[in-house]
N, C-alpha and C positions, 0 to 999 in steps of 0.2 A: 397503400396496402403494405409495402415495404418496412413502413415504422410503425404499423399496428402490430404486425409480427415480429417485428424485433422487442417491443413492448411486451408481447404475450410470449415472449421465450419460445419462439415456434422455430427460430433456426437452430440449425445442425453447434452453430459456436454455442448459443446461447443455453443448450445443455448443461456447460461447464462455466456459463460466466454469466453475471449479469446483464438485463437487458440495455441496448447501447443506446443511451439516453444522447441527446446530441444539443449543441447550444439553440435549435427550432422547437425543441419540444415544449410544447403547449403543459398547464398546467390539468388541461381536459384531458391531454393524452396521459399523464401520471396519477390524475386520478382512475383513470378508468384502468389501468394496469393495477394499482394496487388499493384503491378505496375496499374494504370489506373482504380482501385477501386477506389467509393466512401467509405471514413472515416470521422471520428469524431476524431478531435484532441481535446487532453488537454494537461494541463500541469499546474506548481503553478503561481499562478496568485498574485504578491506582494500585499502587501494589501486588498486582496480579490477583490474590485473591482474596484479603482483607478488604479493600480498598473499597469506593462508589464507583460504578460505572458513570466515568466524566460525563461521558457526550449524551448521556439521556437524564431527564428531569420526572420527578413524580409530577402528576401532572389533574387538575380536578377541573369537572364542569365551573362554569361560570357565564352565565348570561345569556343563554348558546351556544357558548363558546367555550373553550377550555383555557385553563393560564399552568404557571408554573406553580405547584406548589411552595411557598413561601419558608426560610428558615433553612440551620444547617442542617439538615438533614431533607432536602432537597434532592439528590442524589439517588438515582436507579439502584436497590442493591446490588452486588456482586453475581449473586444465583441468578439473575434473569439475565443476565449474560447471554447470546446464546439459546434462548429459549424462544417458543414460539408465542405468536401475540396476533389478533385481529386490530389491521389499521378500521380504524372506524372514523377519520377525520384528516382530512389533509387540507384546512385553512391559509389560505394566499396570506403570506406577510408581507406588507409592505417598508417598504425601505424610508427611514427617518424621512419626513418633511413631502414624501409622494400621494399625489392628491387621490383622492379615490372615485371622483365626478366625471361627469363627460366628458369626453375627447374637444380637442381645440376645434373640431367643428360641431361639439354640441351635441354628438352622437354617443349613444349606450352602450359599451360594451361589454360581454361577459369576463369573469372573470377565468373563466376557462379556455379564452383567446388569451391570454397572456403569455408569452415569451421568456423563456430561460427564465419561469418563476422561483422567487423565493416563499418559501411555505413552512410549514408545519406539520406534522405528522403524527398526527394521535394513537397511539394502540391502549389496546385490553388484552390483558395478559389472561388466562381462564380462571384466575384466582380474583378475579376482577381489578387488581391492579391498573392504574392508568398511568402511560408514562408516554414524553410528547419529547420531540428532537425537531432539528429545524437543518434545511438543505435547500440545494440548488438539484436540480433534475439531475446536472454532471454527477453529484458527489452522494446519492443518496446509496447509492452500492456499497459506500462506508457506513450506513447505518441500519439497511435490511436488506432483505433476499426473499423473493419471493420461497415459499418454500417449498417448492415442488422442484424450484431450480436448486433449491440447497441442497435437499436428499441428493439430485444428479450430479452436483457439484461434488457432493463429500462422496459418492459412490466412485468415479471418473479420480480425484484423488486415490481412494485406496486404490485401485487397479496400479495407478501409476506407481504408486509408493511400492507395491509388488514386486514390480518391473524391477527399480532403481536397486533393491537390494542385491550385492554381490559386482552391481557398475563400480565404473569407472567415473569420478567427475574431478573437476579442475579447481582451485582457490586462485584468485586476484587480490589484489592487495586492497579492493574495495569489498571480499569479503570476510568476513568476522567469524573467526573459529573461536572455541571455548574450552576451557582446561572437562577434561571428560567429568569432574565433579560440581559444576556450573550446575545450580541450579533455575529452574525455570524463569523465577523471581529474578535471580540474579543476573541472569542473560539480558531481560526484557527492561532493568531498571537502572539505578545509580551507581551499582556496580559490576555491567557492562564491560567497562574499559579492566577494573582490575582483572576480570575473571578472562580476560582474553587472552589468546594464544598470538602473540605479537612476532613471534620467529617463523609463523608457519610458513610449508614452502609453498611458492605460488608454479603457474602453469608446471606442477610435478603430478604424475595419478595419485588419485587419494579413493579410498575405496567407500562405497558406501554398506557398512555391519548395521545398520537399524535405521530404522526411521519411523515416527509415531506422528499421527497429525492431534491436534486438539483440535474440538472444536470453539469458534468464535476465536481463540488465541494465537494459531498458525503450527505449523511444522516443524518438530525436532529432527534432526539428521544426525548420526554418530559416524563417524569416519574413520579410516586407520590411513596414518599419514605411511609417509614411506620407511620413517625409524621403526613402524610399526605401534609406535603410541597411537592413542586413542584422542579423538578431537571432537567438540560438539558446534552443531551449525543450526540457525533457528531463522525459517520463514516467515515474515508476517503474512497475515491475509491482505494486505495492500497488494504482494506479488501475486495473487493470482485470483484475485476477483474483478478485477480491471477487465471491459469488456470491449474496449480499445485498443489492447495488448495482441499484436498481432506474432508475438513471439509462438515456439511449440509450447504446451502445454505444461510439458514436463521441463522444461525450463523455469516456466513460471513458480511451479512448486518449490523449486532449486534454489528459488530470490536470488542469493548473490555467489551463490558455487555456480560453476560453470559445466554445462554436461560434455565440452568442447574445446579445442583452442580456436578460438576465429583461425580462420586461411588470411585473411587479411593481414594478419602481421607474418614481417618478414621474420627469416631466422633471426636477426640481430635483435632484432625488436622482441624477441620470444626470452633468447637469451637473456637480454635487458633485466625484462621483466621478472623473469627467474632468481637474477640478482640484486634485484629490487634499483637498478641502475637509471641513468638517464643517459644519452648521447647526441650531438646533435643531428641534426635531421628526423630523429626520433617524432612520428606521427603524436599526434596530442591526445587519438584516442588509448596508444600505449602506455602513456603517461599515467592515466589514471589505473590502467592495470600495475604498473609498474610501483607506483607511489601513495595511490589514494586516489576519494573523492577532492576536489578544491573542497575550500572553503569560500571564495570569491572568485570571480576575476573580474577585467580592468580592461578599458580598451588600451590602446600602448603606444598608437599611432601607427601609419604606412598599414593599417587594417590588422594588424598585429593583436596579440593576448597577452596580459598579465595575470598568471594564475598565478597565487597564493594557497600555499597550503601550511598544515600544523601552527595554526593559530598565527601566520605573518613570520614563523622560522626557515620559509624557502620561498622564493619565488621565481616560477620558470615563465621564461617569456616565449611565446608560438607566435611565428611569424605569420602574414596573410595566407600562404599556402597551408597552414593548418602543421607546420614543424617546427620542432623547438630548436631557438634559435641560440640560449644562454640562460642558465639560469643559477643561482647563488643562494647561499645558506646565509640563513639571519641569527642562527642561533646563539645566544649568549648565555645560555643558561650554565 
């Protein structure tokens, strides 16, 4: 009963997140959750908003079945972004070279016993448009929403987005602020890295002056640092449609600004991070507030870590206790 209701969005979390698909679910249980519902698809849309919605295909009957439509222009437009659509098909795909006969002892079974199915998912759009995506049960949150959870979901956002206006919240050096004329395009795309604000201060208050959600594309936030310039910070919907995320809520909307300092780090460690430093003893989860995401790491030996970051220009090595023990600049540039 348990995962029939987490299926039907009938818990208290699943107001706000999709329903928590688990590596047992059956392909009979995602059908019956979303066969002949109304959803909300998304998916990355190239260029923001010229561009084809990648992850979804036109999509047309064929033999009972449906395929991909053929040719470059293949590609969901842009405008159904976001839009709402009747799944009308969700066909079991099998995996290259998997047999589709009886069982090794010769027995029948449905294809609605199947396990962490891979599948398909057909919708109708009310213009009649047909457009087909393909997922594992884990990962189908990245391509709709039920939509009764989405209204609750995009309701549950503004509330919070309410709240945040006139807070307080935090930068890590794994969050990405943007000069205040960044636009949307420009945050989300190739030019990311130039339009970024690479000085900002991290664990210092930063205020939050606006916040705007889009839907299907995520969260603007406007900030004023402590010079008092203006900065811009931009959520994707990965932060907070995850229905796994046992984080607060209004966290999740926040992606990578922080509404806190963890208690967890010491003052040194806070300082560190302040001046984007390293020391040793330094915990490994500081490290990445203090310096970044890695890019890799490496085992080192004695249960030890090699983490690399800025493309193989530093690498700091974390001892078995999880503290950094040494690390060196590569840079030659």
């Amino acid at each position: 009963m348990k995962t029939i209701a987490i299926l039907l969005g009938l818990t208290t979390a699943a107001l706000a997140q999709q329903p928590d698909f688990n590596r047992k679910t059956t392909l009979g249980e995602v059908r019956r959750a979303f066969l002949n519902q109304r959803v909300v698809i998304s998916g990355h849309v190239m260029n923001m908003i010229h561009g084809p919605v990648l992850d979804w295909y036109l999509a047309r009957p064929s033999g009972g079945d449906y395929q991909m439509v053929g040719g470059l222009d293949c590609y969901l437009a842009p405008g159904y972004n976001g839009q709402t659509a009747t799944v009308i098909a969700i066909p079991l795909r099998r995996m290259f070279g998997e047999s589709s006969g009886p069982n090794a002892l010769g027995e029948t079974t449905s294809e609605d016993a199947t396990v962490n199915p891979y599948f398909d998912i057909i919708v109708r759009f009310d213009d009649g448009t047909l457009a087909m995506n393909s997922a594992y049960a884990s990962t189908l949150y990245m391509q709709v929403s039920l939509a009764g959870q989405q209204a609750s979901l995009e309701e549950h956002i503004h509330q919070e987005l309410s709240r945040l206006i006139g807070s307080t919240v935090y930068a890590a050096a794994f969050s990405p602020l943007y000069q205040p004329d960044t636009t949307l395009e420009d945050m989300t795309g190739r030019l990311a890295d130039v339009k970024r604000t690479w000085d900002a201060p991290l664990f210092q208050p930063l205020t939050v002056t606006a916040a705007k959600y889009i839907p299907s594309t995520g969260i603007v936030f406007k900030v004023q640092l402590p010079s008092g310039a203006a900065a811009l910070s931009f959520t994707e919907p990965f932060f907070y449609t995850q229905a796994n995320d046992k984080s607060p809520f209004v966290q999740q909307i926040l992606g990578s600004l922080l509404r806190r300092i963890d208690p967890k780090f010491t003052p040194r460690e806070v300082e560190a991070i302040q001046h984007r430093t390293l020391f040793r003893g330094m915990s490994k989860d500081a490290v990445e507030y203090s310096v970044g995401l890695k890019d890799k790491g490496n085992d080192w030996g004695r249960g030890g870590e090699q983490w690399i970051f800025d493309k193989g220009n530093m690498i700091v090595y974390i001892d078995a206790a999880g503290k950094v023990e040494d690390w060196q600049m590569m840079n030659t540039r």
